[in-house]
ChimeraX commands (.cxc) that place a marker at each C-alpha (Angstrom):
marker #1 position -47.54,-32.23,-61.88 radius 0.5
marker #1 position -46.97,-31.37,-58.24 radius 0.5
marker #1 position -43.88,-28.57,-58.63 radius 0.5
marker #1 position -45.12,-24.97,-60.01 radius 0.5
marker #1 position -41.42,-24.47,-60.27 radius 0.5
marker #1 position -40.83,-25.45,-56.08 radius 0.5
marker #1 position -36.70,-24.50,-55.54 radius 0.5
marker #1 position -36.67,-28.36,-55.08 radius 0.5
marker #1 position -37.71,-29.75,-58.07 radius 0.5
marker #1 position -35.55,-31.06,-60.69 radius 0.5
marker #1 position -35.56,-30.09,-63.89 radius 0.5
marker #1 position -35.80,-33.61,-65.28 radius 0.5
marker #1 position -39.60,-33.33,-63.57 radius 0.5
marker #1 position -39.93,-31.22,-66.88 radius 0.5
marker #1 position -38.13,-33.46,-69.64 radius 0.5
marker #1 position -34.87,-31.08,-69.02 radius 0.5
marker #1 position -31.39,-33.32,-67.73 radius 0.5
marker #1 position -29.42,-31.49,-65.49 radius 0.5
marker #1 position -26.83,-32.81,-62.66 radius 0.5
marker #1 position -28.34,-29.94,-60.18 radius 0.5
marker #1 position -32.00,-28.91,-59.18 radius 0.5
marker #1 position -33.89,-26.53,-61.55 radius 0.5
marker #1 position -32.97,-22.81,-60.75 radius 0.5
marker #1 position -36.02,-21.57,-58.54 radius 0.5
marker #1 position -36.43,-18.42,-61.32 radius 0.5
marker #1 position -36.81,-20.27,-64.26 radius 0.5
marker #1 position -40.06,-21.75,-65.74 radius 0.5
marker #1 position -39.32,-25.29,-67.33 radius 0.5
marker #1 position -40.57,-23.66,-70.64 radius 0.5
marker #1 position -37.45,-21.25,-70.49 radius 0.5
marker #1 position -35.05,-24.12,-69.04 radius 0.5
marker #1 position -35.89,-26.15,-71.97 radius 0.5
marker #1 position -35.29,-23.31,-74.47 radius 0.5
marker #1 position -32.18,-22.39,-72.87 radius 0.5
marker #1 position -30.99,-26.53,-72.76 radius 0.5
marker #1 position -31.80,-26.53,-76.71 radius 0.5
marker #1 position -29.92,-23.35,-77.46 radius 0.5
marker #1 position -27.15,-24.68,-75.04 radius 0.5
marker #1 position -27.07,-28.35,-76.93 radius 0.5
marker #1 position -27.19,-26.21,-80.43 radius 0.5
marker #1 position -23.89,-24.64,-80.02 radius 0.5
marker #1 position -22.05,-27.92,-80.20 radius 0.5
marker #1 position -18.77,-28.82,-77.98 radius 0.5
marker #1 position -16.61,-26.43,-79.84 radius 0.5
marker #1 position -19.39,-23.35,-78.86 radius 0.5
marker #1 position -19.84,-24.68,-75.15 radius 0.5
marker #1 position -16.12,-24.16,-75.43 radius 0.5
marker #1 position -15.91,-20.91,-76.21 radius 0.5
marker #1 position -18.55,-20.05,-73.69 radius 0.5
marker #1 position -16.94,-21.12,-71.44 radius 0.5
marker #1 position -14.03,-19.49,-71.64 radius 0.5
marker #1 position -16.04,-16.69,-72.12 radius 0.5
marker #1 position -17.04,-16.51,-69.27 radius 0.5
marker #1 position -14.06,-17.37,-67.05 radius 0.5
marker #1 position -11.90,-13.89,-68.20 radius 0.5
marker #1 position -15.05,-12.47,-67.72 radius 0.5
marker #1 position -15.17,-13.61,-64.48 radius 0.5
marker #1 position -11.82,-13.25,-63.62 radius 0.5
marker #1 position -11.69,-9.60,-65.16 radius 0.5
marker #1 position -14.80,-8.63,-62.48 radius 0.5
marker #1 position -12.75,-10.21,-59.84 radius 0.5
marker #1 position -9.46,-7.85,-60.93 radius 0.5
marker #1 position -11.85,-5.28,-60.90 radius 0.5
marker #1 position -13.03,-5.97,-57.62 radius 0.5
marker #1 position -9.75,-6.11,-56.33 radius 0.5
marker #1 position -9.08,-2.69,-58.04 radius 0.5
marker #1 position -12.05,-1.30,-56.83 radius 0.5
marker #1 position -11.33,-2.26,-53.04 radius 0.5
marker #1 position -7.64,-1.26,-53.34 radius 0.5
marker #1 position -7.36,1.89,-55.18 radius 0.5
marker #1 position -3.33,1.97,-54.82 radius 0.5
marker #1 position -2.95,-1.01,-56.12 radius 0.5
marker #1 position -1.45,-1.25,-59.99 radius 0.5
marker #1 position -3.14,-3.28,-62.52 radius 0.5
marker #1 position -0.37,-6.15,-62.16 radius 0.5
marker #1 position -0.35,-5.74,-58.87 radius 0.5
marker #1 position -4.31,-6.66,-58.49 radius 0.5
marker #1 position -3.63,-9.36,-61.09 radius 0.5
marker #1 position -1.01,-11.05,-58.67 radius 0.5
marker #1 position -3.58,-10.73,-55.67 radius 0.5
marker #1 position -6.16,-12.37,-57.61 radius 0.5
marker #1 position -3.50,-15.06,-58.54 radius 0.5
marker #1 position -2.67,-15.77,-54.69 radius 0.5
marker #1 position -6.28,-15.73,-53.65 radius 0.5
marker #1 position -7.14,-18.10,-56.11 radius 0.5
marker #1 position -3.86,-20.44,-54.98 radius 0.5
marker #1 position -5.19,-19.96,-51.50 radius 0.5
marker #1 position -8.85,-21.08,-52.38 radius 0.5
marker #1 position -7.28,-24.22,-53.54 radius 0.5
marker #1 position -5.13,-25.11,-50.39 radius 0.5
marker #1 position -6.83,-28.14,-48.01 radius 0.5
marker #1 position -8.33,-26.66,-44.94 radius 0.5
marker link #1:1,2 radius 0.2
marker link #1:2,3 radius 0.2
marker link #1:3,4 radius 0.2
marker link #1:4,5 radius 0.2
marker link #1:5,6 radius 0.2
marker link #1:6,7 radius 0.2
marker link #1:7,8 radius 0.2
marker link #1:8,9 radius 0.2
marker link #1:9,10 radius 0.2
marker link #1:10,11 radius 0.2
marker link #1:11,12 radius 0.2
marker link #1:12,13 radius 0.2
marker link #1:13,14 radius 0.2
marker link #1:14,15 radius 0.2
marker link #1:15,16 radius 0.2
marker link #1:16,17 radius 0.2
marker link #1:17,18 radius 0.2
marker link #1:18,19 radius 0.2
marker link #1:19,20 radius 0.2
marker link #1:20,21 radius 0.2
marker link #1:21,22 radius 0.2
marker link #1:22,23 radius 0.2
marker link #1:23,24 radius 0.2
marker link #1:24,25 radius 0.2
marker link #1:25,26 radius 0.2
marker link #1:26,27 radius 0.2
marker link #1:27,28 radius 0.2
marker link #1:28,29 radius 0.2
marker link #1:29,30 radius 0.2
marker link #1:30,31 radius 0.2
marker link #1:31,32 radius 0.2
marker link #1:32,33 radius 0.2
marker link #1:33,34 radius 0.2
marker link #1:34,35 radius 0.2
marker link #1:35,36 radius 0.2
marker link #1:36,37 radius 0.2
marker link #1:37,38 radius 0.2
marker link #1:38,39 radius 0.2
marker link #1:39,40 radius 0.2
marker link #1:40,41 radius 0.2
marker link #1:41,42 radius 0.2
marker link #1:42,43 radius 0.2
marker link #1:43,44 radius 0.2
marker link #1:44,45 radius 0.2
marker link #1:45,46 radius 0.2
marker link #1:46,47 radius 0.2
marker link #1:47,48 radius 0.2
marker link #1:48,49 radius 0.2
marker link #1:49,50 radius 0.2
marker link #1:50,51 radius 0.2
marker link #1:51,52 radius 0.2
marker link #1:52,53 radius 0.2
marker link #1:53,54 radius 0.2
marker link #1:54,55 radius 0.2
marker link #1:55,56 radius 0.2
marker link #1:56,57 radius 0.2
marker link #1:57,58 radius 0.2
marker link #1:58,59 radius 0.2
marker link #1:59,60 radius 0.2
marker link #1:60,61 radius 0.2
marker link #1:61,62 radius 0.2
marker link #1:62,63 radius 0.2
marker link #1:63,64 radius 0.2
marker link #1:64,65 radius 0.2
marker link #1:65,66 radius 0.2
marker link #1:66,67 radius 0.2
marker link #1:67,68 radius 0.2
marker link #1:68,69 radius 0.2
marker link #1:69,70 radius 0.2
marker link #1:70,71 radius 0.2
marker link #1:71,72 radius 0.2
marker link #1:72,73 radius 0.2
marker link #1:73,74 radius 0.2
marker link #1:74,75 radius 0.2
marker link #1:75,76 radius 0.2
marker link #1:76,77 radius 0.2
marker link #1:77,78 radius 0.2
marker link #1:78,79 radius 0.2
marker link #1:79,80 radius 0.2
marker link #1:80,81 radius 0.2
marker link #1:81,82 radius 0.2
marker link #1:82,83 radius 0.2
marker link #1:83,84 radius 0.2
marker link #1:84,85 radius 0.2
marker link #1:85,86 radius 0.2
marker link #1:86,87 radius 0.2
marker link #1:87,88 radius 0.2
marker link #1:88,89 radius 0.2
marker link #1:89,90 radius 0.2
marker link #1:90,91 radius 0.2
marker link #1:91,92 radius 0.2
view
């Protein structure tokens, strides 16, 4: 094989499907194991993962927001978040 993990190869190179290229720090050993574990959980666990990890994401954002604007109450970040996510979703 030609790679030894090059940012541009694709993980199907190592027997792994993915839509995007192979992330540049992982070996195709751990991108398989992670894939299995991944295809393991079923669609009700990628679920659930999922949302997992949107409030987390969105509760680091808040924070963020909090963090950046001390004066700011907790529903008042929450409604900043709110409008910067609206405004991410406007056409340019």
């Amino acid at each position: 094989m030609v790679c030894k993990y090059s940012r541009f190869c694709t993980a199907e190179a190592h027997g792994v499907w993915m839509k995007s290229p192979m992330p540049s720090d992982t070996t195709p050993e751990a991108l398989a194991a992670q894939t299995a574990a991944i295809r393991r959980l079923g669609p009700e666990g990628r679920l659930r993962v999922a949302v997992e990890m949107s409030e987390a994401a969105r509760t680091m954002a808040i924070e963020g927001i909090r963090r950046r604007h001390p004066e700011l109450t907790e529903a008042q970040a929450k409604r900043q978040f709110v409008s910067q996510v609206i405004a991410s979703c406007q056409p340019r």
